[in-house]
C-alpha positions as a Markdown table, in Angstrom:
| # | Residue | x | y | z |
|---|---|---|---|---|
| 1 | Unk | 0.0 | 0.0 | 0.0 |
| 2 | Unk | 1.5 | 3.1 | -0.7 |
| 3 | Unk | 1.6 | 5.9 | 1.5 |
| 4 | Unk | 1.0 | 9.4 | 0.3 |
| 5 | Unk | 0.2 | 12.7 | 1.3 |
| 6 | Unk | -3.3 | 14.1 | 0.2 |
| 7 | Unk | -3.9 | 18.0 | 0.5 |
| 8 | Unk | -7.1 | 17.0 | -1.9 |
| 9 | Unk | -11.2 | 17.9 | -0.6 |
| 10 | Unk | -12.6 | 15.0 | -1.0 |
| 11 | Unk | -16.3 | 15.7 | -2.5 |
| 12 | Unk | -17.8 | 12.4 | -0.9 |
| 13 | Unk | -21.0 | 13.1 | 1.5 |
| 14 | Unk | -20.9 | 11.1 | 5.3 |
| 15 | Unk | -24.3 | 9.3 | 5.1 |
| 16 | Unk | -26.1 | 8.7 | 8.8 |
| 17 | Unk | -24.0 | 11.7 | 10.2 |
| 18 | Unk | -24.7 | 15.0 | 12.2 |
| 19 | Unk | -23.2 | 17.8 | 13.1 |
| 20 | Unk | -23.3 | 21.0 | 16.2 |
| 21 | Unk | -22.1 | 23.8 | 15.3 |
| 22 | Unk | -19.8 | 26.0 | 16.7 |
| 23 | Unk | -21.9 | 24.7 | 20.1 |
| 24 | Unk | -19.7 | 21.9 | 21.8 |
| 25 | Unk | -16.0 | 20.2 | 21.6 |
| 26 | Unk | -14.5 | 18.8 | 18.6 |
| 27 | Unk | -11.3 | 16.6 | 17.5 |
| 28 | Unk | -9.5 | 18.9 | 16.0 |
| 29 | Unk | -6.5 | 17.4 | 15.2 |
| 30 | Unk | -5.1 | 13.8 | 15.0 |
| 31 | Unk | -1.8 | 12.7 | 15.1 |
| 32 | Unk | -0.2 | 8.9 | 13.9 |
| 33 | Unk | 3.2 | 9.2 | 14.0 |
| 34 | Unk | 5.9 | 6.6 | 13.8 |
| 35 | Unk | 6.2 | 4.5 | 17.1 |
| 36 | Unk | 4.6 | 5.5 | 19.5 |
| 37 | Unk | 4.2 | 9.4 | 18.4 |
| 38 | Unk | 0.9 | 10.0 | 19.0 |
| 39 | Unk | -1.6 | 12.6 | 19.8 |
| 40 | Unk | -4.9 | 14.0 | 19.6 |
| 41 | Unk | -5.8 | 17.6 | 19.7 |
| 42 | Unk | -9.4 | 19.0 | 21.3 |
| 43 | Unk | -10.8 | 22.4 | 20.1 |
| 44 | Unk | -13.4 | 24.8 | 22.2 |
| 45 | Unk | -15.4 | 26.6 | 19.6 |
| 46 | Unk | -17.3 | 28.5 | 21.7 |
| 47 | Unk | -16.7 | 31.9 | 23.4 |
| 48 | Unk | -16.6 | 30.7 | 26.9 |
| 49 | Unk | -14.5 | 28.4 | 28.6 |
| 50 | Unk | -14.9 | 24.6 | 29.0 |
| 51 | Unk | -14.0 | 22.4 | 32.3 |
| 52 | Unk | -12.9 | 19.0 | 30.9 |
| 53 | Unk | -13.9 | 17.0 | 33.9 |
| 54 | Unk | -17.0 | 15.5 | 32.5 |
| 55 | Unk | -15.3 | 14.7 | 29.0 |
| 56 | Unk | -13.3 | 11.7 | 28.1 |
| 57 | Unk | -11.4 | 10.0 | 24.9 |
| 58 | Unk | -11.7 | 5.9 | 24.1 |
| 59 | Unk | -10.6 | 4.2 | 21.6 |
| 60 | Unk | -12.3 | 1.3 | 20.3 |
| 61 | Unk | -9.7 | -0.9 | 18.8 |
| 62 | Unk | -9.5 | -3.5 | 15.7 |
| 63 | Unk | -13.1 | -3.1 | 14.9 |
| 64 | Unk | -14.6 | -3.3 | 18.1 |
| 65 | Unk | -18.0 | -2.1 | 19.1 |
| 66 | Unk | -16.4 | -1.4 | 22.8 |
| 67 | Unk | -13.5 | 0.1 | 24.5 |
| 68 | Unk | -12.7 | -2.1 | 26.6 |
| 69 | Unk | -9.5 | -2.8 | 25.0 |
| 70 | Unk | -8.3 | 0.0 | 23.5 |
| 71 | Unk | -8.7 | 2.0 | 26.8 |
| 72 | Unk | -10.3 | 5.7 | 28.0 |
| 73 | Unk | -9.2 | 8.4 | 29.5 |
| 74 | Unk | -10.7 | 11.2 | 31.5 |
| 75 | Unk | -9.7 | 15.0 | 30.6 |
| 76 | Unk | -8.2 | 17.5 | 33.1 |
| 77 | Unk | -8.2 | 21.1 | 33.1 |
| 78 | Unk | -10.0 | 23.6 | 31.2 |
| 79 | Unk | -10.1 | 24.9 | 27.7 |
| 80 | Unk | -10.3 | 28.6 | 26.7 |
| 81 | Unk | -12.6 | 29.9 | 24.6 |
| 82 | Unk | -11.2 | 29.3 | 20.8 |
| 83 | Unk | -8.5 | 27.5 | 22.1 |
| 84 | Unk | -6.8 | 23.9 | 21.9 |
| 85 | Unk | -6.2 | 21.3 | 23.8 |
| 86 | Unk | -3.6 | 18.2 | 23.3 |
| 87 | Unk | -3.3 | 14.6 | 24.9 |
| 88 | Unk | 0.0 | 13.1 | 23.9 |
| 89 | Unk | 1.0 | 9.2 | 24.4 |
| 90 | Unk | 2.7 | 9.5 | 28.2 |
| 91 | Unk | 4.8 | 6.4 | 27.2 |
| 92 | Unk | 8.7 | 8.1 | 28.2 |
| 93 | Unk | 10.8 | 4.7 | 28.0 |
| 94 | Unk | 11.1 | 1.8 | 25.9 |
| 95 | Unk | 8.9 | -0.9 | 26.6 |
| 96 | Unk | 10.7 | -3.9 | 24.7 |
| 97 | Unk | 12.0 | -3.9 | 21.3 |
| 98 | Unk | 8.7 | -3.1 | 19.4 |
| 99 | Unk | 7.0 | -0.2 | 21.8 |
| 100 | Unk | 9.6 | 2.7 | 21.8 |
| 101 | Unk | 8.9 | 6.2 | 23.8 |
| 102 | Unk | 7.1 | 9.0 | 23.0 |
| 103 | Unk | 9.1 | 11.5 | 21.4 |
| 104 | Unk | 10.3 | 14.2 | 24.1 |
| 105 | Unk | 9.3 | 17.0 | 21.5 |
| 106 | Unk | 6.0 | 15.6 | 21.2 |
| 107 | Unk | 5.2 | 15.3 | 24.8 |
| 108 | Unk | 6.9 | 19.1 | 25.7 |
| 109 | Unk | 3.7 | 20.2 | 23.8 |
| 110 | Unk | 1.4 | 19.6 | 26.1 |
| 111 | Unk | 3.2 | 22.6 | 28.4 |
| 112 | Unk | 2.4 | 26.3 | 28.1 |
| 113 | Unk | 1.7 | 28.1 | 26.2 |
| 114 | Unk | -0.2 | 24.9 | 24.8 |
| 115 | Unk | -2.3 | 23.7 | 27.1 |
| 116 | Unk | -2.5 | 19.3 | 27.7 |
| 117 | Unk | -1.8 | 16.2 | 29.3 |
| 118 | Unk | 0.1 | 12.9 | 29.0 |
| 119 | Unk | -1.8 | 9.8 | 28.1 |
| 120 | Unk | -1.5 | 7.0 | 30.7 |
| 121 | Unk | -0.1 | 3.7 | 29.9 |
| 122 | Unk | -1.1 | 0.7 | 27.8 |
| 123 | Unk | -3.7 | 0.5 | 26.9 |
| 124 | Unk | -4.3 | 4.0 | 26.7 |
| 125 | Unk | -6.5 | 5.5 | 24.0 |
| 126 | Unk | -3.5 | 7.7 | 22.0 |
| 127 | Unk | -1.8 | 3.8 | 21.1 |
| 128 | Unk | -4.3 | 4.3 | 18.0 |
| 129 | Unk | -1.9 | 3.1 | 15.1 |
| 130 | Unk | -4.3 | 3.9 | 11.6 |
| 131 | Unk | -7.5 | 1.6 | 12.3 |
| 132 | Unk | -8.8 | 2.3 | 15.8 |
| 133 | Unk | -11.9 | 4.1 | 16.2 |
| 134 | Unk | -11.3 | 7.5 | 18.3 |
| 135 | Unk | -14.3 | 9.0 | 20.4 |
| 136 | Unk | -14.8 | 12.6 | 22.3 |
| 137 | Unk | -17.6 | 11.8 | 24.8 |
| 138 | Unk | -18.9 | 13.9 | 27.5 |
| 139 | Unk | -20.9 | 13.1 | 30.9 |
| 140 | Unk | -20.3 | 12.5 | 35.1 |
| 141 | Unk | -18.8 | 9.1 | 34.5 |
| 142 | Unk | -17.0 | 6.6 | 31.2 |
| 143 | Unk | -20.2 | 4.7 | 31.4 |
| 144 | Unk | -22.9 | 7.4 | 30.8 |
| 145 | Unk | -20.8 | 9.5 | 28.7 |
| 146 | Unk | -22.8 | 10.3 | 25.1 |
| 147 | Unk | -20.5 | 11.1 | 22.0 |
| 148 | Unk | -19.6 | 14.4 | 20.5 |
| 149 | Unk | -17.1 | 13.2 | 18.3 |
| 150 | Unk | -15.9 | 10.2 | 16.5 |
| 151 | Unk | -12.9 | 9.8 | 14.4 |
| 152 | Unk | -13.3 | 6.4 | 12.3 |
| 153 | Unk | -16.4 | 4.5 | 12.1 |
| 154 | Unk | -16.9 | 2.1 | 16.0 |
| 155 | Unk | -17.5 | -1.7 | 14.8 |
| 156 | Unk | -15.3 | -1.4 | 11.6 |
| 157 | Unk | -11.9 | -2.7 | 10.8 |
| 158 | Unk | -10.6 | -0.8 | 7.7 |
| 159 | Unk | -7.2 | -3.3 | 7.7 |
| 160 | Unk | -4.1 | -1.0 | 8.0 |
| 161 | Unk | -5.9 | 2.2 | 7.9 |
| 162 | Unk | -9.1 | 3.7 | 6.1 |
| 163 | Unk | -8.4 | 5.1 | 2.9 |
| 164 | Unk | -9.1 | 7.2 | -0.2 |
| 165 | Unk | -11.0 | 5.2 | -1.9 |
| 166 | Unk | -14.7 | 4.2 | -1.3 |
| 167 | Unk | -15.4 | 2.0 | 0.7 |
| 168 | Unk | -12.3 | 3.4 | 2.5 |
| 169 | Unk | -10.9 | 0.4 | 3.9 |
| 170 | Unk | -8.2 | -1.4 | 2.7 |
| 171 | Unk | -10.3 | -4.1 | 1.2 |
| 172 | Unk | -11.3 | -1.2 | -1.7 |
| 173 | Unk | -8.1 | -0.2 | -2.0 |
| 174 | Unk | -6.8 | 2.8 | -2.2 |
| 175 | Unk | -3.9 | 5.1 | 0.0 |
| 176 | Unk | -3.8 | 5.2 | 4.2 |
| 177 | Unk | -5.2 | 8.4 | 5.1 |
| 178 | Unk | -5.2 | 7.8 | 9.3 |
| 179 | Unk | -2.3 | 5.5 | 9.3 |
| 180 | Unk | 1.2 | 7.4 | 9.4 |
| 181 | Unk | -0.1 | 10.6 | 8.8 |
| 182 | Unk | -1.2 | 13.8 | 11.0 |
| 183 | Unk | -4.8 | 15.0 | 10.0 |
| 184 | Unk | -5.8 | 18.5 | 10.9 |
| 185 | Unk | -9.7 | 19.4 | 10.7 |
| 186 | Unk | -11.0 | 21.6 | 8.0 |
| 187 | Unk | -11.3 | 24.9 | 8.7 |
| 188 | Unk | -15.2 | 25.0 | 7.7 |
| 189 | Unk | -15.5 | 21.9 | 10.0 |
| 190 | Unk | -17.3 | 23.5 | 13.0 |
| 191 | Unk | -18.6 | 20.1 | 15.2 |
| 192 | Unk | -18.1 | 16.9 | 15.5 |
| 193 | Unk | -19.8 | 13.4 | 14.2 |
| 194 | Unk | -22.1 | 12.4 | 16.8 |
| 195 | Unk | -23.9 | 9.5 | 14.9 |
| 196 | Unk | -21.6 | 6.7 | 13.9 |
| 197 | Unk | -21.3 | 6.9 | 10.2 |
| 198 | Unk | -21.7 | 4.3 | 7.3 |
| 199 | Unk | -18.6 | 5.4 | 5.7 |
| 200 | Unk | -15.9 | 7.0 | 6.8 |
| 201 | Unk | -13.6 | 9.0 | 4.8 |
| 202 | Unk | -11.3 | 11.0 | 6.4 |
| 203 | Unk | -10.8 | 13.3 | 3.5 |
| 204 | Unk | -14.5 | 14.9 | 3.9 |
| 205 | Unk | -13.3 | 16.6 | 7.3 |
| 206 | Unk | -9.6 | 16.2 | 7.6 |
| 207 | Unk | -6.6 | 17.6 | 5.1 |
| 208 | Unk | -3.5 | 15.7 | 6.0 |
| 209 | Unk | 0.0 | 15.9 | 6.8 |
| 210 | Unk | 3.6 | 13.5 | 6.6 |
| 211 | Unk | 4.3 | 11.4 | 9.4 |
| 212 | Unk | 6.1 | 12.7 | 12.4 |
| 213 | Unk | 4.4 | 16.0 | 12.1 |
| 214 | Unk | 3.2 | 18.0 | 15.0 |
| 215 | Unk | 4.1 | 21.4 | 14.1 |
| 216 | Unk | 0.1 | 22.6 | 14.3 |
| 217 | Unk | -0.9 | 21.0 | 17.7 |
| 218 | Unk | -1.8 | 23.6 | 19.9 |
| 219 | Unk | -3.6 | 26.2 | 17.6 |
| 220 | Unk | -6.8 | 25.7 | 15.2 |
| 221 | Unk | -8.2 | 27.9 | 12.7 |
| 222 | Unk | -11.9 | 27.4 | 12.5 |
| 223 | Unk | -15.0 | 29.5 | 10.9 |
| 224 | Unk | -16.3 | 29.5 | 14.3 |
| 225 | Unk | -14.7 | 32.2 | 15.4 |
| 226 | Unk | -16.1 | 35.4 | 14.4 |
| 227 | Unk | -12.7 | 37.1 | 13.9 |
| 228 | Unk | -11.7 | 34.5 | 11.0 |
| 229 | Unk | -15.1 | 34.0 | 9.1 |
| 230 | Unk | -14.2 | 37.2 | 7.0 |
| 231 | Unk | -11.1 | 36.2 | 6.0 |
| 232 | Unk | -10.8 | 35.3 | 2.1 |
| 233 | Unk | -7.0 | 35.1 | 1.4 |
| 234 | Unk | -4.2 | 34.4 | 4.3 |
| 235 | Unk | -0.7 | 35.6 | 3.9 |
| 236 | Unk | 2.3 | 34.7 | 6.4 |
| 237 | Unk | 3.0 | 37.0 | 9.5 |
| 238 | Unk | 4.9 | 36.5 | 12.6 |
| 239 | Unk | 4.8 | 38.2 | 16.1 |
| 240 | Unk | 7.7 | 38.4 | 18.5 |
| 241 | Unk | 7.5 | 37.9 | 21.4 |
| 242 | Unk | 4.6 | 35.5 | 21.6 |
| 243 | Unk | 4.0 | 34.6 | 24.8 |
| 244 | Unk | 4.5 | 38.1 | 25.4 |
| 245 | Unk | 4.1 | 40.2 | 28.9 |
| 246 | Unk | 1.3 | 42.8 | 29.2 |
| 247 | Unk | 4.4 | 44.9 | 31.3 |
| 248 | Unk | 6.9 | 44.9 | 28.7 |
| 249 | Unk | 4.0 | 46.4 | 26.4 |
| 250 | Unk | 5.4 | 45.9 | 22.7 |
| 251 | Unk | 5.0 | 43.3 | 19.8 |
| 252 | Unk | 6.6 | 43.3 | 16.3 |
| 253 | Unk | 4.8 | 42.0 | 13.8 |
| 254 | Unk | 6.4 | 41.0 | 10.5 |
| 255 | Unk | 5.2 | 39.9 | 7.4 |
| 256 | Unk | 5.8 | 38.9 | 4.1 |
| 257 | Unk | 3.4 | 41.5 | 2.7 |
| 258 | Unk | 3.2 | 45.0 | 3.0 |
| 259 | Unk | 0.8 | 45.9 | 5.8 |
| 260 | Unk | -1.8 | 48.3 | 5.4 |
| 261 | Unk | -3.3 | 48.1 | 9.0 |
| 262 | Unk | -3.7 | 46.3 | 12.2 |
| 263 | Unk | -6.2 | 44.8 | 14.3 |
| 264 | Unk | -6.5 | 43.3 | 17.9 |
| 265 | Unk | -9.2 | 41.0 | 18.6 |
| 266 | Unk | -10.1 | 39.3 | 22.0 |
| 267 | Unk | -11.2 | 35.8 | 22.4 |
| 268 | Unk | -15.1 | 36.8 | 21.1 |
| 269 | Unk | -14.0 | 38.4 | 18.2 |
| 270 | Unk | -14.5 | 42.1 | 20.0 |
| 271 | Unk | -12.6 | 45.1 | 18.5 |
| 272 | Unk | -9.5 | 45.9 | 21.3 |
| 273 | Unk | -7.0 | 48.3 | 19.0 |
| 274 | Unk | -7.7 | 48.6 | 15.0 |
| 275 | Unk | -5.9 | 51.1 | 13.1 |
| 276 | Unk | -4.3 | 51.8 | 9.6 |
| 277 | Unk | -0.2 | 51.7 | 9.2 |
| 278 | Unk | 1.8 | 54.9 | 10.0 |
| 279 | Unk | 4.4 | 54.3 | 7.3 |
| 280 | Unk | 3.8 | 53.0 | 3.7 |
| 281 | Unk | 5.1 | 50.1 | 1.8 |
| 282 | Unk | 6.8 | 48.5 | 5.4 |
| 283 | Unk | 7.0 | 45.1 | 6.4 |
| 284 | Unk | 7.4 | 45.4 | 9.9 |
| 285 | Unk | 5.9 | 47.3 | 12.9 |
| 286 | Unk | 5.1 | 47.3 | 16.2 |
| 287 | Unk | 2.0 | 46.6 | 18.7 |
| 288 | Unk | 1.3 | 48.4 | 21.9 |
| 289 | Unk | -0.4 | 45.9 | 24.2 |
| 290 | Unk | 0.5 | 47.4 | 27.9 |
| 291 | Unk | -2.2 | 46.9 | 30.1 |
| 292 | Unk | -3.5 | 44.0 | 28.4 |
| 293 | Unk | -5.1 | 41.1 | 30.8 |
| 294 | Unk | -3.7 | 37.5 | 30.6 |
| 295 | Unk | -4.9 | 35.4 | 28.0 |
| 296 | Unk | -5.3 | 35.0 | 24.5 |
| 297 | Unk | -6.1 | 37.7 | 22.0 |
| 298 | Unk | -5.9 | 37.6 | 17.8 |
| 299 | Unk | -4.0 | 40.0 | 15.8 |
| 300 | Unk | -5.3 | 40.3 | 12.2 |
| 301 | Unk | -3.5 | 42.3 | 9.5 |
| 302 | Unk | -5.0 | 43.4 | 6.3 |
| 303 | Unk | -2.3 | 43.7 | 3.0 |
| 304 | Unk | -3.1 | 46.4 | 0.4 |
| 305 | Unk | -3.6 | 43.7 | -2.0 |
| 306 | Unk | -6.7 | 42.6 | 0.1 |
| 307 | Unk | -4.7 | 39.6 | 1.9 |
| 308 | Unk | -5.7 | 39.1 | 5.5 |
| 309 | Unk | -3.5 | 37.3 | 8.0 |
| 310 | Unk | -3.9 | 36.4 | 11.5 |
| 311 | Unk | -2.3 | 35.0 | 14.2 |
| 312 | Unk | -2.5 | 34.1 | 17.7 |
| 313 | Unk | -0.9 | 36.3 | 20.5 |
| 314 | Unk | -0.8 | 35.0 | 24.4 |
| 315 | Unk | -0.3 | 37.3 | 27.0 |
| 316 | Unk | 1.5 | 36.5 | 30.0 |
């Protein structure tokens, strides 16, 4: 089977499915990675925050209609409004010849300025490997929990991986899609599968990534927030420093573009600072934010060419 990296929309409709919108948590992003680099990223889309206590991940192995042994786990914490959260494979030594660790640089993702947690041990639910079903579920305890997300399809083995090409298992041949990749959710994706589908093709929802990929886990662009539903063409920018401290009171912002003006946006899309660019044709300025509160705020820069780019900014 050969393994290939698909940036393609597949046009194929998920019979038996629905959707919330913009209403409760999603899997956001979903990471198979050689060994035992593995992760899955959670994503709030809703302008408030979200205690995790009463959600939790299972995985539902080899085509089984149960979890029992592929394992659950309960989430801890809380996650922000807009925001991400990331459950890595906790495995940190070699277990044998065939189960090596977790990659360190995997695992240090789940610190701040992401926000996450380690995985416990075998067999926890982030030892998927390309045809384990992957559930978000939310209630008081594992047993009464209801889902709000599945990756996969529960009660089917696709072989190696689902694929491609319908029916999406190996048996219709076709490429691995969740097997030694890292699939990110589409941007116009705004809930999760709640109804186990008849088909699952991974393509519908998910663009994907090589192997060993992880650079994305911790942010997630999604229509669901208000500041981003306007955008129609992205362009590159960075912001330094990011984390950066409400005392020290200045960003830069560079870009590959010129920059016509500036905009700072809080977590429910409100207007903080918005103003055109004192100098013309520049690349770089620079962003008052003294006096900012802690937390997480967007800064969006329009291009005279009618590019928009955006990018998170923390403050500390």
């Amino acid at each position: 089977m050969k393994r290939i990296l698909f940036t393609i929309v597949s046009m194929t409709i998920l019979s038996q499915v629905s959707f919330a919108q913009c209403s409760e948590l999603f899997i956001s992003e979903y990471v198979e990675g050689s060994g035992n680099n593995k992760a899955l990223e959670i994503y709030n889309p809703t302008s408030a925050p979200i205690s995790l206590s009463n959600y939790w991940i299972k995985r539902y192995s080899n085509g089984s209609t149960s979890n029992a042994a592929g394992g659950e786990q309960q989430l801890t914490g809380t996650i922000q409004p807009f925001s991400t959260f990331i459950i890595v494979n906790g495995q940190t030594a070699p277990q044998g010849t065939t189960s090596p660790a977790c990659d360190p640089a995997l695992q240090a993702l789940i610190n701040a300025p992401n926000n996450g947690m380690l995985d416990g041990v075998y067999p926890a639910t982030t030892y998927m490997n390309g045809d384990d079903a992957i559930t978000l579920e939310k209630g008081a305890t594992a047993a009464g929990a209801v889902i709000v997300d599945i990756f996969g399809k529960i009660g089917e083995d696709p072989g190696t991986a689902w694929t491609n090409q319908s029916p999406f298992t190996d048996a219709g041949g076709g490429a691995w899609i969740t097997s030694n990749h890292t699939l990110i959710r589409k941007g116009n994706i705004k809930g999760g599968v709640t109804t186990n589908p008849s088909l699952f093709d991974a393509l519908s929802q998910y663009d994907t990534l090589p192997e060993n990929t992880w650079s994305n886990l911790g942010t997630h662009t999604c229509e669901c927030f208000v500041g981003i539903k306007e955008i129609k063409n992205v362009s590159a920018i960075s912001v330094f420093p990011n984390p950066s401290s409400a005392i020290n009171g200045l960003v830069t912002i560079s870009s590959n573009k010129n920059i016509s003006s500036v905009g700072l946006f809080d977590l429910t899309g409100s207007i903080i600072y918005q103003k055109p660019s004192a100098v013309a044709n520049t690349h770089k300025l620079n962003l008052e934010v003294a006096g900012l509160s802690k937390g997480i705020y967007f800064i969006k820069v329009t291009h005279p060419d009618n590019f928009v780019s955006i990018e998170k900014l923390i403050i500390e």
